[in-house]
N, C-alpha and C positions, 0 to 999 in steps of 0.2 A: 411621963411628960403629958402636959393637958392639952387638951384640941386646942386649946386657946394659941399655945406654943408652936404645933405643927401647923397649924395653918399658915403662916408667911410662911414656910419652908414650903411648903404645897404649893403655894402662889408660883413664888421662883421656879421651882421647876415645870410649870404647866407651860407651853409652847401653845405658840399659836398655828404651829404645820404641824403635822401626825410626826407618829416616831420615825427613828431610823432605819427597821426594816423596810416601811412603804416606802418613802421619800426615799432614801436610796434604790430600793424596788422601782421605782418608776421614773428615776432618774436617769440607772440603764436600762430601761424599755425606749427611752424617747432619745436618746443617745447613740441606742443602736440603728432606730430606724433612720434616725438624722441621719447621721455620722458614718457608722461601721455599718450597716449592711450596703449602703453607695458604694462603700471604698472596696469594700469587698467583691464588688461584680468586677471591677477593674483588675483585681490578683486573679479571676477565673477566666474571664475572656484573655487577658494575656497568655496565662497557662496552657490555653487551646494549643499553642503553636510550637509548645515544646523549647528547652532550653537554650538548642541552637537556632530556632528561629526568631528566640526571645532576643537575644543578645545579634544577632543580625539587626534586628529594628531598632532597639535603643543602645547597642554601640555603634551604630555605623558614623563615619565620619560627619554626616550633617547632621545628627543627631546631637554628637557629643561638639561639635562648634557653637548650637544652639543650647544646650545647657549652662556653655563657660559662660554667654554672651548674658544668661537671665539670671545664673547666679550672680556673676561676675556684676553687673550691673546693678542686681538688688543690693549689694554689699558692700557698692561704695555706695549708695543711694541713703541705705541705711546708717551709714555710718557720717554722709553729711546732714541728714536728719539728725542723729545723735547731738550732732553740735550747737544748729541752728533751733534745733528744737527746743533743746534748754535755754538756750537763746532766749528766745518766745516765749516760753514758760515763764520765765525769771522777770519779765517786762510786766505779763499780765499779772503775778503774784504780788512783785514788791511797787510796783510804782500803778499811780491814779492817774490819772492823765483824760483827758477828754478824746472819747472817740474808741476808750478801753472794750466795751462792750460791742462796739463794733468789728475793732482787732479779735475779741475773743471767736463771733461769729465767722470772722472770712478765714478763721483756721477749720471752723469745722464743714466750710464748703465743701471742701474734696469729699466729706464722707454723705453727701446728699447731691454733688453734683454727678451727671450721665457719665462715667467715664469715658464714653466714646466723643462725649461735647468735649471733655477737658480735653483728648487727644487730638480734635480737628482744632482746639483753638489755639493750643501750644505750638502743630503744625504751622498755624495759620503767622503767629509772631516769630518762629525761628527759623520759618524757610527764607531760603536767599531773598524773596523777595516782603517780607514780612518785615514789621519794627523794629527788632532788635537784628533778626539774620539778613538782613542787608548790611549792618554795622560791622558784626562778627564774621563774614563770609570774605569780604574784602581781604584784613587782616591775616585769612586761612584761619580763621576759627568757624570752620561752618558745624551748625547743630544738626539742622533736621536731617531724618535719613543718614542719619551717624551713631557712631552708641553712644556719643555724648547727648541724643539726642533723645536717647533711651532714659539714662540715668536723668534729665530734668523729668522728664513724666513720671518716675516711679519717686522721685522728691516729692515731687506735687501731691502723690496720691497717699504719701505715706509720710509725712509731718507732723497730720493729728492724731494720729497713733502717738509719736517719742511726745508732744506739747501735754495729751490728756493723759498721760499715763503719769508725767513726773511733777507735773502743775499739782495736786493733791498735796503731793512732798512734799515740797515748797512752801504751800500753805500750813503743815502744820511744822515745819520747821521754825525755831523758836529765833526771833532776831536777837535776842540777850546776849545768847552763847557765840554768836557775832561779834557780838559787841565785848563780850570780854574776853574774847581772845584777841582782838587788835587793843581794848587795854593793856594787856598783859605785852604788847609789842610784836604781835603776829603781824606778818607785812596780809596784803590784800590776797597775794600765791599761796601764801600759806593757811590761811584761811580755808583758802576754796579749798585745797588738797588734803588739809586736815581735819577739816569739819562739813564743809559740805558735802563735798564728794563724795566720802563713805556713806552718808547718810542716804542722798540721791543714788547711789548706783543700783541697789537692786529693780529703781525704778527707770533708771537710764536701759541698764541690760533689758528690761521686760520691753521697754518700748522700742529698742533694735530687734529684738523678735520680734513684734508684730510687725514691725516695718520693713524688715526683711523678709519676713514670711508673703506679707501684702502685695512685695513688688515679685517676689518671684514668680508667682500666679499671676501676674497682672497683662490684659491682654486689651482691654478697651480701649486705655489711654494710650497705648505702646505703639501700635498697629496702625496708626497715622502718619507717625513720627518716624518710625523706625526705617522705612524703608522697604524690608521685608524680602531683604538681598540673602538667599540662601549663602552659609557658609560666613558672612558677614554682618549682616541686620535681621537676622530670622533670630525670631524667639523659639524659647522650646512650644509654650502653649500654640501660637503659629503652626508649628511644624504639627501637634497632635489636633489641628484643624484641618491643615491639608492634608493628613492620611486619612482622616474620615469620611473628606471630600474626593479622595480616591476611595472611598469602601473600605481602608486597608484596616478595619475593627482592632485585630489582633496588634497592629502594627503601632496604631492610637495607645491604646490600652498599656504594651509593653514601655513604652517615654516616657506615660501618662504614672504609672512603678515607678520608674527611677525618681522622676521627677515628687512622688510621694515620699520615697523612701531618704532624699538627700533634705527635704524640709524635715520631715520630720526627726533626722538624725539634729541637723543642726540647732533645730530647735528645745530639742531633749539636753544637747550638750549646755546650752545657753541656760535654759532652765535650773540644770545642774549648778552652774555658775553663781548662777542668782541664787540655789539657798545654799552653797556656800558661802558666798558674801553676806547673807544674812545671818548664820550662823555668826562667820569672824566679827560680826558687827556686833554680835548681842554680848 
């Protein structure tokens, strides 16, 4: 074969980053310091305190109240993100409208707004005496200082997550294959169920992990709203403030485990999910 020949084959292969020894070599270098060597001090200082004093501090009854209360909460958060998110996505992809640009902006404010401004100002409209929780309070729907009160702040902060995750999808979903499947007599349900939905779901699942990941950790926006009524509006990340605020190191650290160990199970699982569905899709 002549140089003439191998050279576009040389082209193609020349990269513009080093190989994959380095660039993975220092992928986990900067990974571990990010990432794994933080999370790590957390498994030693809890360790300090041995297995019955580990599970004294993060099983004790306000402990595990405060976990239902920030999963529990992240998880229908996430899941009405799920819906409205698409929602939002499907608005800024398929239709033109005046002002789109602006809509697309006030999605991504939660991810540049203070979280602790979103939480004094969320407070600020759904307490009893606020815009909407004067409305709602009357009625017995009062927000702030309730876990309903919880789950509007972790919507708020976790939206742009499910909208920029599935928005992409959307866009390169083809309108044709729309269109000939309501030729062929596909009603509008059927459509969605059988053409979009497969297509969107690996990006729907990815964007409910991050949105549940987001709000489970979330402590800015929460922390105004919530209350902060042990056994009832105490989050977990709350409760692993006030043991540090008491010294209690070991006590922080052993919550601060579990609360590692249940995001990351859940999120592994969902992952799983997701390249299954990719798989069943291909």
């Amino acid at each position: 074969m002549t140089a003439a020949a191998l050279l576009p084959r040389l082209r193609r292969k020349r990269s513009a980053m080093p190989g994959l020894g380095l660039t993975l070599g220092i992928s986990l270098l900067w990974l571990s310091l990010i990432v794994l060597l933080p999370l790590s001090t957390v498994f030693v200082k809890s360790a300090g305190i041995g297995w019955d004093g580990f599970w004294q501090a993060a099983g004790s009854e306000r402990a595990m109240a405060a976990y239902r209360l920030s999963f529990g909460a992240a998880f229908v958060a996430a899941l009405i993100n799920l819906v409205f998110g698409l929602l939002v996505a499907w608005v800024l992809v398929r239709y033109h409208f005046p002002g789109r640009r602006l809509l697309g902006a006030v999605v991504d404010l939660p991810f540049a707004l203070p979280t602790a401004v979103a939480g004094i100002a969320l407070t600020t409209i759904y307490s009893q005496n606020g815009l909407v929780g004067s409305v709602l309070a009357p009625l017995g729907l009062p927000i702030a200082y309730r876990p309903a009160g919880i789950v509007i702040a972790l919507v708020f902060v976790g939206l742009p997550f499910v909208v920029r995750t599935v928005e992409p999808v959307l866009e390169q979903l083809s309108k044709e294959v729309e269109e000939a499947a309501i030729t062929l007599g596909a009603t509008r349900r059927q459509t969605f169920l059988r053409i979009i939905l497969p297509a969107i779901a690996p990006a729907l699942a990815t964007g409910f992990s991050l949105a549940f990941a987001r709000g489970a950790g979330e402590y800015g926006s929460v922390i105004f709203i919530a209350g902060n009524m042990p056994y009832r509006t105490e989050i977990a990340p709350l409760l692993i403030i006030t043991q540090l605020e008491e010294y209690d190191y070991p006590g922080a650290a052993a919550i601060a485990v579990v609360m590692l160990m249940i995001s990351f199970t859940m999120l592994l699982v969902l992952n799983a999910l997701q390249v299954w569905q990719r798989r069943r899709s291909a």
